[in-house]
FILUM-33590 format. One line per 4 residues: their letters; for each residue x, y, z of N, C-alpha, C, CB. Coordinates in steps of 0.1 Angstrom, whole numbers. Glycine has a CB too. Layout:
BEGIN
a = X,Y,Z,X,Y,Z,X,Y,Z,X,Y,Z ~ ...
END
This chain:
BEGIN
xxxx = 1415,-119,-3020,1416,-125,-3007,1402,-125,-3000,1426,-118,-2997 ~ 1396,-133,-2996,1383,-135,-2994,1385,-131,-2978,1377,-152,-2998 ~ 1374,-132,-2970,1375,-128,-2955,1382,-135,-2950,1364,-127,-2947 ~ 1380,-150,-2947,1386,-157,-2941,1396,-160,-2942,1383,-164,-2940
xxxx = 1405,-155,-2956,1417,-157,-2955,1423,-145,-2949,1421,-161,-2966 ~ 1419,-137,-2948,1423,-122,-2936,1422,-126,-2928,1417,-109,-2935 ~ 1411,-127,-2923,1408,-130,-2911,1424,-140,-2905,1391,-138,-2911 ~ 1427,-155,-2911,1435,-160,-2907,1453,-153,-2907,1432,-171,-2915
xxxx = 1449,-142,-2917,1462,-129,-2913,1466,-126,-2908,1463,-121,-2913 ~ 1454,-122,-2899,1455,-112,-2885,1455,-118,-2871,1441,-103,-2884 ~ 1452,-128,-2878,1447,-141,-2865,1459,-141,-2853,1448,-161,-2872 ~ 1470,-140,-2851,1483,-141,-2850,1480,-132,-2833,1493,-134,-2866
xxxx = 1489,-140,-2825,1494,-131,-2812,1508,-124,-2815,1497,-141,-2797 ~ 1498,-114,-2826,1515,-106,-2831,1510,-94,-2837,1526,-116,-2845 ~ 1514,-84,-2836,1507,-73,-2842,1511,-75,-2861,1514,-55,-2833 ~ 1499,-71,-2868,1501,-71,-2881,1492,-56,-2892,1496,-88,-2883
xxxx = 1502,-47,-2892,1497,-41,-2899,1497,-40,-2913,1499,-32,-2895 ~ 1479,-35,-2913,1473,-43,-2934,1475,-26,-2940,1444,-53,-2937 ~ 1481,-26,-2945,1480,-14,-2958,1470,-13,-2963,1490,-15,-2971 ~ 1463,-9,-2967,1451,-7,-2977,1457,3,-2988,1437,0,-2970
xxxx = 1456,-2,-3004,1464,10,-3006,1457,10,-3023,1483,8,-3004 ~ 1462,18,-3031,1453,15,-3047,1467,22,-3053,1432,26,-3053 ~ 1473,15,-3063,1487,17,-3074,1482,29,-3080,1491,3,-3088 ~ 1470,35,-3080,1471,48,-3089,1469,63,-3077,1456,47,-3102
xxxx = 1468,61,-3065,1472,67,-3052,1484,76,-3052,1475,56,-3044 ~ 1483,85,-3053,1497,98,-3048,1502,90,-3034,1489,119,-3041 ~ 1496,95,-3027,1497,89,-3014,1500,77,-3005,1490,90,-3013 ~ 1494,68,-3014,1497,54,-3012,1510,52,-3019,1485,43,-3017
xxxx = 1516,56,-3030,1531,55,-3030,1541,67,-3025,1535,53,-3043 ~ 1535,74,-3015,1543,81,-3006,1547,71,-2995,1536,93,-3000 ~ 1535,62,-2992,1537,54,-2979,1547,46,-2983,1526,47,-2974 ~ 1546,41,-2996,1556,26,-2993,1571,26,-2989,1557,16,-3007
xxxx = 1578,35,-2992,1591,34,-2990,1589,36,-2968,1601,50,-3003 ~ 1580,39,-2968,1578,45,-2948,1576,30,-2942,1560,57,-2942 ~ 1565,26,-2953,1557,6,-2950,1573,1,-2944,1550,-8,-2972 ~ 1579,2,-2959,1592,-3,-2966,1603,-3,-2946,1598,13,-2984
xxxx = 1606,10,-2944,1613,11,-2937,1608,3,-2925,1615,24,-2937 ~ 1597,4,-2923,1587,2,-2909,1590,-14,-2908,1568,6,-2910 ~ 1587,-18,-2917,1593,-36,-2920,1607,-40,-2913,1596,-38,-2938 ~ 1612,-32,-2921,1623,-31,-2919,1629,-32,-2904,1626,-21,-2925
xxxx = 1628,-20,-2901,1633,-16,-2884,1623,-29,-2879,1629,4,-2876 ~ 1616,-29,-2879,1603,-34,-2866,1597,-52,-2871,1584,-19,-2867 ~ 1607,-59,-2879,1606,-67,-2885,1601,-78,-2872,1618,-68,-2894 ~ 1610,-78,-2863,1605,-90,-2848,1593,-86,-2842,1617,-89,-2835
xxxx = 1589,-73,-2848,1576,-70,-2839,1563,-68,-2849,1578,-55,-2830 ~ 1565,-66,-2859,1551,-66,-2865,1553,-73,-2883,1544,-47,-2865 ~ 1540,-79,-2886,1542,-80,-2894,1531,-74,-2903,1546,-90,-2894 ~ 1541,-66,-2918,1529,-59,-2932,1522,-67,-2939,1535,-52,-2944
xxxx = 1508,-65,-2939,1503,-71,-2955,1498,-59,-2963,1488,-84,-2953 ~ 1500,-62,-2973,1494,-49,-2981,1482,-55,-2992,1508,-41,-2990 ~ 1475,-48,-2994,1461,-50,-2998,1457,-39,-3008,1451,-48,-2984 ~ 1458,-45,-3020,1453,-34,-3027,1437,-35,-3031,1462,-33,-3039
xxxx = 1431,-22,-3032,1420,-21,-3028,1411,-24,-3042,1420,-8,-3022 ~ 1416,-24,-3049,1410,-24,-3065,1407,-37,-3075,1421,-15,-3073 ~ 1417,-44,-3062,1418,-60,-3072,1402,-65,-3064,1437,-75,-3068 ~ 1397,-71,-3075,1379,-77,-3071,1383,-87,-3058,1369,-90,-3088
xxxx = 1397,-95,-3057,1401,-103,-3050,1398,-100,-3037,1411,-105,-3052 ~ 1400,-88,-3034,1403,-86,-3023,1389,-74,-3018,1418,-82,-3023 ~ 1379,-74,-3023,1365,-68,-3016,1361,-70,-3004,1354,-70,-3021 ~ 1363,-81,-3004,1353,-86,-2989,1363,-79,-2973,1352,-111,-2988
xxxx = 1376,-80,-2976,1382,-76,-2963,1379,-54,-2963,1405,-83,-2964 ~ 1381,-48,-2981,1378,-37,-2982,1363,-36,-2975,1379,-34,-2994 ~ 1353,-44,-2984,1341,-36,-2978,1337,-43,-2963,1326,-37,-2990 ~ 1341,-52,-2952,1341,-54,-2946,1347,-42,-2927,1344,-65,-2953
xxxx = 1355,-40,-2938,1365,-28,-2929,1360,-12,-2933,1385,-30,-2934 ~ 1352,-11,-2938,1348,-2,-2948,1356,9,-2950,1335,1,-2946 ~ 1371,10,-2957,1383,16,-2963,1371,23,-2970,1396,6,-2970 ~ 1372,34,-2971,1366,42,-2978,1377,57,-2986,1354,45,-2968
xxxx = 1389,52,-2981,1398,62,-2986,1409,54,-2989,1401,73,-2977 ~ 1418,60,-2992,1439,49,-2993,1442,59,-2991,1450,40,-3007 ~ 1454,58,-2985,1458,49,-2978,1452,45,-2963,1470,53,-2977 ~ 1445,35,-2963,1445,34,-2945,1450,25,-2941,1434,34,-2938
xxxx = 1459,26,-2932,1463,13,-2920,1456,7,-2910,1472,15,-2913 ~ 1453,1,-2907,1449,-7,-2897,1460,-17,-2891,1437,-14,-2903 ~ 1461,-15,-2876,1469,-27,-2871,1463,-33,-2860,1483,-24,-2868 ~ 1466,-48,-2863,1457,-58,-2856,1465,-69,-2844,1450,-68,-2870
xxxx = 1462,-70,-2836,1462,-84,-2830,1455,-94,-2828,1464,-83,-2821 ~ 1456,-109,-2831,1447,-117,-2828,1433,-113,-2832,1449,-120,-2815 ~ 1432,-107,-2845,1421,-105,-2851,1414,-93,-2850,1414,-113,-2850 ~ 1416,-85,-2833,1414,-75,-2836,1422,-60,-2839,1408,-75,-2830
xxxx = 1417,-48,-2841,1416,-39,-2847,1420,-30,-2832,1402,-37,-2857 ~ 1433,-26,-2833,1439,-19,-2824,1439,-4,-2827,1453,-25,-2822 ~ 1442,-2,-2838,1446,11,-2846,1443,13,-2858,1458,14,-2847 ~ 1437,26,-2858,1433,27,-2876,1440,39,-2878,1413,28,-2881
xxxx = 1443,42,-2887,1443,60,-2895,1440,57,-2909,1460,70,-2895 ~ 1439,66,-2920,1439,70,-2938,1447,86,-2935,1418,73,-2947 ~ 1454,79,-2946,1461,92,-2953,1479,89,-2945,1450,111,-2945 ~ 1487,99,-2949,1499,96,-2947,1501,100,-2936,1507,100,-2955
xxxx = 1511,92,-2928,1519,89,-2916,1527,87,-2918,1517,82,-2907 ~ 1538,97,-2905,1553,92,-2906,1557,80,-2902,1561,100,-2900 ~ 1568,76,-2906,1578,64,-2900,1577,66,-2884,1596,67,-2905 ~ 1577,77,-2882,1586,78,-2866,1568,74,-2859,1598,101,-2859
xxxx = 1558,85,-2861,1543,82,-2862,1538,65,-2860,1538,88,-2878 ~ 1542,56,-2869,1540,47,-2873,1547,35,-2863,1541,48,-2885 ~ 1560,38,-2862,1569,34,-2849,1563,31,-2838,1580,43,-2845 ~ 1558,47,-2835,1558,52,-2820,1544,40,-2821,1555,75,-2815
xxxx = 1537,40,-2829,1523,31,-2827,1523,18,-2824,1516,30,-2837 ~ 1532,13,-2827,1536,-3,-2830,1539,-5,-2818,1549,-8,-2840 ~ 1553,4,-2812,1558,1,-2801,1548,5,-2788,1570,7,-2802 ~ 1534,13,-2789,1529,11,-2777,1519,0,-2780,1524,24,-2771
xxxx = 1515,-8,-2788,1506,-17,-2787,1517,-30,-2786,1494,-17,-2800 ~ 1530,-31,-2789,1536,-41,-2786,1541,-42,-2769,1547,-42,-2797 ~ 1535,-34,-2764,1538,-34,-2748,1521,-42,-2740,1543,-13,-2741 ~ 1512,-39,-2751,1499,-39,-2743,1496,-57,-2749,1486,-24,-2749
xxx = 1492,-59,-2741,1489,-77,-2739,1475,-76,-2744,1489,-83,-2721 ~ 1474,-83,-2752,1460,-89,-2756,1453,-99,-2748,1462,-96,-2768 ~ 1440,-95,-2749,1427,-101,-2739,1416,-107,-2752,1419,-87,-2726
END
């Protein structure tokens, strides 16, 4: 995925949190079934992309954001960068986050 096509990702007056994640990751498959759930419940309010970090495809949004670990999330509105963390977070963690940036209005 080249920048611009992220970029047009995130673009959205909608919160969208990007996974950053690599298939040979402990961790990053701890998250998915949480991603998994988070989708799930919070489906009208945000939407997942997931990004694996390893495919050449997708460098420019890695070294752009400069992910320097996996798992990290980032969640965005309208292109920007509301929330970051790496490493594992709960469901309820990950909830509680969504739902206070889905109260806060973008400028």
């Amino acid at each position: 995925m080249t920048q611009q096509e992220f970029n047009d990702l995130i673009a959205p007056d909608r919160l969208v949190l990007v996974d950053f994640f690599a298939t040979w990751c402990g961790p990053c498959r701890a998250m998915h079934p949480v991603i998994d759930a988070l989708e799930s419940q919070m489906r009208s309010v945000v939407d997942v992309v997931r990004l694996n970090v390893d495919l050449f495809e997708n460098s420019e949004p890695v070294q752009h954001y400069r992910v320097m670990s996996v798992p990290t999330l980032i969640l965005f509105r309208q292109g920007r960068m509301l929330w970051r963390e790496s490493g594992v977070v709960s469901l309820d963690t990950l909830a509680d986050v969504v739902r206070r940036f889905d109260r806060v209005e973008a400028y």
